[in-house]
C-alpha positions as CSV (number, residue, x, y, z in Angstrom):
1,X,29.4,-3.5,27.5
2,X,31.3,-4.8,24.9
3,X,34.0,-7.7,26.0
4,X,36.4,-10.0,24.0
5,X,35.4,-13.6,24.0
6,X,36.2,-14.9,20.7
7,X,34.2,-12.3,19.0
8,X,32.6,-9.3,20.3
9,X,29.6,-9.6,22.4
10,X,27.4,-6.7,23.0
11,X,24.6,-5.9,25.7
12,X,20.6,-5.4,25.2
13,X,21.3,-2.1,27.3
14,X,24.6,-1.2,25.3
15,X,23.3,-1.8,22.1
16,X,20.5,0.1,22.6
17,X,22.5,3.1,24.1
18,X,24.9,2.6,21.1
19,X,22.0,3.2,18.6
20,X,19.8,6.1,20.6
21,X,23.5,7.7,21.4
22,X,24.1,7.4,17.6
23,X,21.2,9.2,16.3
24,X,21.4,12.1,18.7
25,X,24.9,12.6,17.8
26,X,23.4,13.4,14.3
27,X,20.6,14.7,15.2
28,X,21.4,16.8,18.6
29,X,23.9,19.3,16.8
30,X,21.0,20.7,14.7
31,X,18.5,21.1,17.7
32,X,20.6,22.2,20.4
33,X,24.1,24.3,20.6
34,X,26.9,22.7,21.7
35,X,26.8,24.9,25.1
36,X,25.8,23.8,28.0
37,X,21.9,23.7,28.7
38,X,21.7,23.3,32.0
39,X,19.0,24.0,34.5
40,X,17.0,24.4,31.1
41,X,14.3,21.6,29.3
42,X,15.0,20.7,26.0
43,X,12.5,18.3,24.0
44,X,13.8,17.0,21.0
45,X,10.9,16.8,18.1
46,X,11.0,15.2,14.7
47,X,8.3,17.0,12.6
48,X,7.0,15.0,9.6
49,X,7.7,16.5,6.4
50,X,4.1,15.6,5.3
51,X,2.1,18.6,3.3
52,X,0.1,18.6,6.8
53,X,3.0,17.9,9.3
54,X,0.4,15.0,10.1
55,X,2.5,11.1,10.8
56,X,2.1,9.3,7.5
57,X,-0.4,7.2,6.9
58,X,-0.8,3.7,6.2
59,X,-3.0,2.4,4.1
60,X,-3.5,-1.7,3.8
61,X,-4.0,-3.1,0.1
62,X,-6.9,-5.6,0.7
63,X,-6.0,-5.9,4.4
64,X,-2.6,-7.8,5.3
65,X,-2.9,-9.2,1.3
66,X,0.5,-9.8,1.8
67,X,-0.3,-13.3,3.7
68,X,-4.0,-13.1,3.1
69,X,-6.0,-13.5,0.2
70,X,-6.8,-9.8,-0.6
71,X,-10.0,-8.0,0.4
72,X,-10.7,-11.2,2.9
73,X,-12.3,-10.5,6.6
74,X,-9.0,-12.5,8.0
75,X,-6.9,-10.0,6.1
76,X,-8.7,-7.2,6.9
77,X,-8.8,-7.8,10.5
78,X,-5.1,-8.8,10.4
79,X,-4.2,-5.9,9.4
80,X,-5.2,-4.2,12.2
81,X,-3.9,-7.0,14.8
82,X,-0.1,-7.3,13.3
83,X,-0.1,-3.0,12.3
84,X,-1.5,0.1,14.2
85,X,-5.2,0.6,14.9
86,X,-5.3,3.9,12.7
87,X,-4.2,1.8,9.7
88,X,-6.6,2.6,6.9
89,X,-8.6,-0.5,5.1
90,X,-8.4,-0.5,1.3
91,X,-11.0,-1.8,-1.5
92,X,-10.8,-2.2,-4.8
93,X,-14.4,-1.6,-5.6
94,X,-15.7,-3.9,-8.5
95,X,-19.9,-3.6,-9.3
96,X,-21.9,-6.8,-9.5
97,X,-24.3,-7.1,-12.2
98,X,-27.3,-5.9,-9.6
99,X,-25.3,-2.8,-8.8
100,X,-23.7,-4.1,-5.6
101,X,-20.2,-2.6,-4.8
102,X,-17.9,-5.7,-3.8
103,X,-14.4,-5.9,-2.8
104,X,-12.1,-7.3,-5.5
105,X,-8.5,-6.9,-6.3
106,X,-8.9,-7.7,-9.9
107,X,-11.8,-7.4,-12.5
108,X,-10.8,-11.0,-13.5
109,X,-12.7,-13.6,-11.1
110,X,-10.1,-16.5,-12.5
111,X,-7.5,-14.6,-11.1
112,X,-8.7,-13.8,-7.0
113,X,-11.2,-16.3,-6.5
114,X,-12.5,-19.8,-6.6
115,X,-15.2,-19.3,-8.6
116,X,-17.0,-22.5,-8.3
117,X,-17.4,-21.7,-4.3
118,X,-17.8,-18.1,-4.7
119,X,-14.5,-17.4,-2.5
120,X,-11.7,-15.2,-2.5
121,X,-8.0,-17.1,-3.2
122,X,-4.6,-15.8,-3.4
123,X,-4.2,-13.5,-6.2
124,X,-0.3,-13.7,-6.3
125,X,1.0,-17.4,-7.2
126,X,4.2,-15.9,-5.2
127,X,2.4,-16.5,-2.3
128,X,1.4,-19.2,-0.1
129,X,-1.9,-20.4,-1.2
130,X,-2.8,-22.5,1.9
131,X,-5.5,-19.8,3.0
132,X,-7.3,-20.1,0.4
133,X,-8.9,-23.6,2.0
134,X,-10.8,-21.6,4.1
135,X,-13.3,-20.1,1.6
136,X,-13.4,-16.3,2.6
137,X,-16.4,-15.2,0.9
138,X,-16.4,-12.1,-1.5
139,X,-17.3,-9.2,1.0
140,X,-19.8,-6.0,-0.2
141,X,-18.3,-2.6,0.7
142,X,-21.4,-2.5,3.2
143,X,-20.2,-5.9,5.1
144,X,-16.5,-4.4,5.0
145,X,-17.6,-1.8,7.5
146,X,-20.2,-3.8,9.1
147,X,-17.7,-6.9,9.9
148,X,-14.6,-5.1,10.5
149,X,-15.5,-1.5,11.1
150,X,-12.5,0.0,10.1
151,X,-10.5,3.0,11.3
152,X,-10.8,4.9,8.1
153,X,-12.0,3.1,4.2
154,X,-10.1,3.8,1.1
155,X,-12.3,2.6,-2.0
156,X,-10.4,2.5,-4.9
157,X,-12.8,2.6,-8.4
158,X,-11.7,1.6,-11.5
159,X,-13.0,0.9,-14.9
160,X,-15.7,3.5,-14.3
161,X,-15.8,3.9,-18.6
162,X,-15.9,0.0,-18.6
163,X,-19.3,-0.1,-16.1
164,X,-21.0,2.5,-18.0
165,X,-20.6,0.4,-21.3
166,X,-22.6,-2.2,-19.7
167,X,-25.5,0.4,-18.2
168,X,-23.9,0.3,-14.7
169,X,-23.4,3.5,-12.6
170,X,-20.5,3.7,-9.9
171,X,-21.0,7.4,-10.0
172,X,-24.9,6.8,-8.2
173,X,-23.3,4.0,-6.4
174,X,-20.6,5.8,-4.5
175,X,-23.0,8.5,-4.1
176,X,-25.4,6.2,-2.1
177,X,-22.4,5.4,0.2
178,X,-21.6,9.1,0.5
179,X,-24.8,9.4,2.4
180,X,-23.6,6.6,5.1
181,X,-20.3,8.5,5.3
182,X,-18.7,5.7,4.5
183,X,-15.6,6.5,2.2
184,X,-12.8,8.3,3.7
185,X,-10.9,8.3,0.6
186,X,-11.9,7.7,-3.2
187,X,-9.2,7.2,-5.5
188,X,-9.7,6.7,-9.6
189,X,-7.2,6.6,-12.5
190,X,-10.2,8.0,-14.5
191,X,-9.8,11.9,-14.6
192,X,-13.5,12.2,-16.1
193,X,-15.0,10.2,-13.3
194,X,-13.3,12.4,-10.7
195,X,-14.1,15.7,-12.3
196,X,-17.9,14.2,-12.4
197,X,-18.2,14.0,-8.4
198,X,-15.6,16.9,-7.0
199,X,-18.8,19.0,-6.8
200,X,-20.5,16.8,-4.7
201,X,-17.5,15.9,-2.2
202,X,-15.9,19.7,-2.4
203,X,-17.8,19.9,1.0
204,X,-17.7,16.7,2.6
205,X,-14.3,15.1,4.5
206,X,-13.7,12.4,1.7
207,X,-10.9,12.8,0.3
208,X,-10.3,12.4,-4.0
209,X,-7.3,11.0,-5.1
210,X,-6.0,11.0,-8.3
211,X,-4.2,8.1,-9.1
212,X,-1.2,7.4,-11.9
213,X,-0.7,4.7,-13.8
214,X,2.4,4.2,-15.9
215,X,4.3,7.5,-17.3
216,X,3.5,6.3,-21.1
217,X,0.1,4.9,-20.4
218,X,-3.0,7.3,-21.9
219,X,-5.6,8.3,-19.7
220,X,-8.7,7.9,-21.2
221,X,-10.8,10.6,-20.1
222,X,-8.0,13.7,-21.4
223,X,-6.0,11.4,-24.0
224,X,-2.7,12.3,-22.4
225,X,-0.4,10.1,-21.0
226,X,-0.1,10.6,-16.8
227,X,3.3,11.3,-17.6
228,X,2.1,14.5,-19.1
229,X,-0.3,14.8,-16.3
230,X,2.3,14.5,-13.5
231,X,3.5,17.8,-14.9
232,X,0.7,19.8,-14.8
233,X,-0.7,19.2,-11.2
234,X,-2.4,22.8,-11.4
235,X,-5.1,21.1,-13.4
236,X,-4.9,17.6,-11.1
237,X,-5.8,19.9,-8.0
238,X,-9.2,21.1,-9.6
239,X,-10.8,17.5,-9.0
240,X,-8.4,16.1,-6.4
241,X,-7.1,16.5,-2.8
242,X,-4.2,14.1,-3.0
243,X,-2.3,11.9,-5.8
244,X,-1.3,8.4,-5.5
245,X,1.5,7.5,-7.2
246,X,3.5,4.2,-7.8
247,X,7.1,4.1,-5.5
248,X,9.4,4.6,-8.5
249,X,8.3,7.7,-9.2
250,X,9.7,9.0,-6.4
251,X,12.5,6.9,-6.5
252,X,13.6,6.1,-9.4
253,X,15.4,2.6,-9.9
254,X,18.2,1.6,-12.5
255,X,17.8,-1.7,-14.6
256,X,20.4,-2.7,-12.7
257,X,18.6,-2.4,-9.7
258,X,20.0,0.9,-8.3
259,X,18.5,4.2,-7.0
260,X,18.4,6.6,-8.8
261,X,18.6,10.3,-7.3
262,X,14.9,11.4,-5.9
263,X,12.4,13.4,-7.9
264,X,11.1,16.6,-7.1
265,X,7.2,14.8,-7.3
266,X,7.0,15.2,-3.7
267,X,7.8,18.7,-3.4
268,X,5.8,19.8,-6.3
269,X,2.5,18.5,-5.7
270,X,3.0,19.9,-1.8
271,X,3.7,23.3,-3.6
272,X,0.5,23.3,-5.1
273,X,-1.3,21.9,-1.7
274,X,-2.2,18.3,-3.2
275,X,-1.2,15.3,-0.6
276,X,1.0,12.5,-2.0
277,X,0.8,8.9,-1.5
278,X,2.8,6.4,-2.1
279,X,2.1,3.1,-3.8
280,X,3.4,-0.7,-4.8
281,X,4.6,-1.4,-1.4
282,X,5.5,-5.3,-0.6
283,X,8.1,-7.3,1.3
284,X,8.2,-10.1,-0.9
285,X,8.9,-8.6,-4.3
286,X,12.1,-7.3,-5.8
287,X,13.6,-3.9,-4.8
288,X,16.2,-1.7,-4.9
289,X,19.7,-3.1,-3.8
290,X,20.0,0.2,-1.9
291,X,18.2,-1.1,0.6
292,X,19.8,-4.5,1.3
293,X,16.8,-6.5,0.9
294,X,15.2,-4.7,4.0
295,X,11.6,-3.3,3.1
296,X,11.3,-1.6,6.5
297,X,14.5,0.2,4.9
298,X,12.6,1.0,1.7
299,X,9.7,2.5,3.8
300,X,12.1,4.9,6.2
301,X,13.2,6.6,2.5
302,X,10.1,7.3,1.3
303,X,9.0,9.1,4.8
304,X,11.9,9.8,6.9
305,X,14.9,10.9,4.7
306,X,15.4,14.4,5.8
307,X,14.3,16.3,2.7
308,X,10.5,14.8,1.6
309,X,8.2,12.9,3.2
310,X,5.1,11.0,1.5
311,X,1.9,11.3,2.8
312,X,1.1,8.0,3.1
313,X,2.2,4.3,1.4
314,X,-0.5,1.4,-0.3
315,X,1.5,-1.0,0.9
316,X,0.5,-5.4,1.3
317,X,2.4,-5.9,4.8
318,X,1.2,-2.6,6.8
319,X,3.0,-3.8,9.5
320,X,6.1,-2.7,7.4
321,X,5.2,0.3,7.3
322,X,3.3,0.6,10.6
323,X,6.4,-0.6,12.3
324,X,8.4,2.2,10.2
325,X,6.7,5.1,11.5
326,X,6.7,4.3,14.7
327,X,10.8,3.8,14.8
328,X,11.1,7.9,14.0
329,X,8.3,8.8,16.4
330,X,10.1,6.5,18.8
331,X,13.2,8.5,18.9
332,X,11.8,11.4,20.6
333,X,14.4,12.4,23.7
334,X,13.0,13.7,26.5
335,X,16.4,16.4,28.1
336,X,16.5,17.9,31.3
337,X,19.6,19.2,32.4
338,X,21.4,18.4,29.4
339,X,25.1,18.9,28.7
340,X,27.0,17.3,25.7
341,X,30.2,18.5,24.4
342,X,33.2,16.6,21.8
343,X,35.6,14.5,23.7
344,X,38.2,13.7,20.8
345,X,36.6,12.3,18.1
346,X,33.3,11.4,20.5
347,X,30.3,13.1,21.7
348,X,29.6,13.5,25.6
349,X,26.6,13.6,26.8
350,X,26.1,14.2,30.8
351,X,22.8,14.6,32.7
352,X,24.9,15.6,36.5
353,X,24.0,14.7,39.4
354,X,24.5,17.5,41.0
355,X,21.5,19.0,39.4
356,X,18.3,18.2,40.9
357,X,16.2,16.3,38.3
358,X,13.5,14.2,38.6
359,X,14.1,12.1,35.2
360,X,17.3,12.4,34.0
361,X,16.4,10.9,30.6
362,X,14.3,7.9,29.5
363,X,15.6,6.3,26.3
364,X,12.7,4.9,24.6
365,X,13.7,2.1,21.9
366,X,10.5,1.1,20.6
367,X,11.7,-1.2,18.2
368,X,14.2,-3.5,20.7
369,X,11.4,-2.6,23.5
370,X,13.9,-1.6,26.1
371,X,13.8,1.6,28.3
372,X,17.0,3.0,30.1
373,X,18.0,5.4,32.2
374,X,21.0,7.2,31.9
375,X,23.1,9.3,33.6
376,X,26.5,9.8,31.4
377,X,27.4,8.0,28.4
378,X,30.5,8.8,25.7
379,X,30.1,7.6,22.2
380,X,32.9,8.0,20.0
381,X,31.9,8.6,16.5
382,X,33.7,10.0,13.6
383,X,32.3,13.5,13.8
């Protein structure tokens, strides 16, 4: 409860009831009437606005890259300690000069590895380089799922015009992993490249993602910026399932570091059937003021915000965003017996004790860990 001692004090149990109370009073009046339900069972459901109805899903940049050096086995198996076991393992796919697909986050060896010890090293001078002592070695997409056997793989190929220059195919390449059913996912920025394998994936379950670049940048397949692209995603569904799309154009932010109102991306590219995902997630880099430097904050906007929600976020801490989704699938009330009316300017809610009930209500509170029962509690809100 909350007592006077100098300041105000407030219980593990209270502050918990405070917050689930909180959220049904917004939430309750939509789902039930403000009537009495009793001797009736009442489940209260949260459906994802995904294009599938599916939770969103999280996809790990390089593993945990946001304390590992990205695309290491530590990160990659990090990410699935610190997040949830269904979080998807991403690779940048770079070829070697034999045709060997290895994981890199940049085409640049100066910038991700040590070159003279063939290792990988912290890509972002932000970060804490103090991993980068223990000489991960540069893994091939086959020891990725070998060593860590991930949950689902996302290979991301870039550059694809670049690698033909030199007489190198990632085409025949991603094709010989096809037949291991290794890629869950294949993303490109290249619309060519795409179009030249939809016919050979329009079967299988991997998915092709389109991804943008910058709105002004050219794509250099259709010599249109993706700007121009983003508007016509009629011809973006003919060689792709999904887009992937960097967080501001969704939300949009002022140079002053404000949102801006949302975009209708989201709703479009659902229209026409095409999943959207989310990109340039990271706890440790500027963002919006909106979200009072909170990134678990920033994630909750992007899937939980009433209106849209993305498919899935790239993100470089997928415990963020792990720990995100479960909050809203965390706030699921199970009611029996339920009766809730206004007292004043506050919301009763009763489960009576003259009714015979087995469970008058578990209050799950994933996030704080606690789990109450109730049996009547008045909040008094401004509602």
């Amino acid at each position: 409860m909350l007592t006077r001692r100098g300041g105000w004090e407030l219980s593990s149990a209270s502050f918990c009831t405070a917050l689930l109370l909180l959220h049904v009073a917004v939430v309750l009046p939509g789902v039930v009437s403000s009537q009495s339900l009793k001797n009736s069972n009442v489940t209260a459901t949260f459906p994802w606005l995904t294009l599938s109805g599916d939770t969103p899903l999280v996809i790990a940049k390089g593993g945990f890259s946001g304390l590992f050096p990205d695309s290491s086995s530590f990160s990659y198996k990090f990410s699935y300690v610190a997040g949830s076991p269904d979080t998807i393992s991403w690779c940048d796919v770079r070829l070697t000069k034999d045709g060997n697909g290895i994981c890199l986050p940049d085409i640049v060896l100066d910038n991700c590895t040590n070159i003279k010890l063939v290792s990988l090293a912290q890509a972002i001078l932000s970060r804490s380089n103090k991993f980068d002592a223990s000489l991960f070695p540069i893994l091939t997409v086959e020891d990725l799922v070998a060593q860590i056997k991930p949950a689902k793989l996302w290979l991301n190929i870039q550059h694809d015009i670049f690698y033909r220059q030199l007489n190198l195919d990632m085409r025949r390449y991603l094709l010989y992993l096809s037949k291991h059913n290794i890629p869950s996912y294949v993303s490109s920025p290249e619309v060519g490249f795409l179009s030249s394998i939809v016919g050979r994936f329009r079967k299988s379950k991997t998915k092709l993602i389109f991804c943008f670049l910058g709105e002004d940048t050219i794509e250099p397949s259709t010599n249109v910026t993706y700007g121009s692209l983003l508007k016509n995603l009629t011809f973006v569904k003919t060689f792709a399932s999904g887009i992937l799309i960097p967080k501001y154009y969704i939300w949009p932010v002022t140079s002053s570091g404000y949102l801006e109102s949302y975009t209708s991306v989201v709703m479009d590219a659902h229209r026409e059937g095409l999943e959207v995902f989310a990109s340039e997630f990271a706890n440790d880099v500027l963002f919006s003021y909106n979200y009072s430097y909170d990134p678990l904050a920033e994630v909750l906007s992007f899937i939980d915000n009433g209106i849209f929600s993305v498919d899935g976020v790239v993100t470089d801490f997928p415990i963020t965003a792990s720990e995100a989704i479960g909050d809203v699938q965390k706030w699921t009330i199970d009611m029996h017996n339920l009766v809730y009316k206004r007292v004043g300017a506050g919301l009763e809610v009763t489960w009576h004790s003259d009714v015979n009930v087995s469970n008058p209500v578990e209050l799950e509170v994933g996030k704080l860990g606690y789990s109450l029962n109730c049996s009547r509690i008045i909040l008094f809100l401004a509602i």
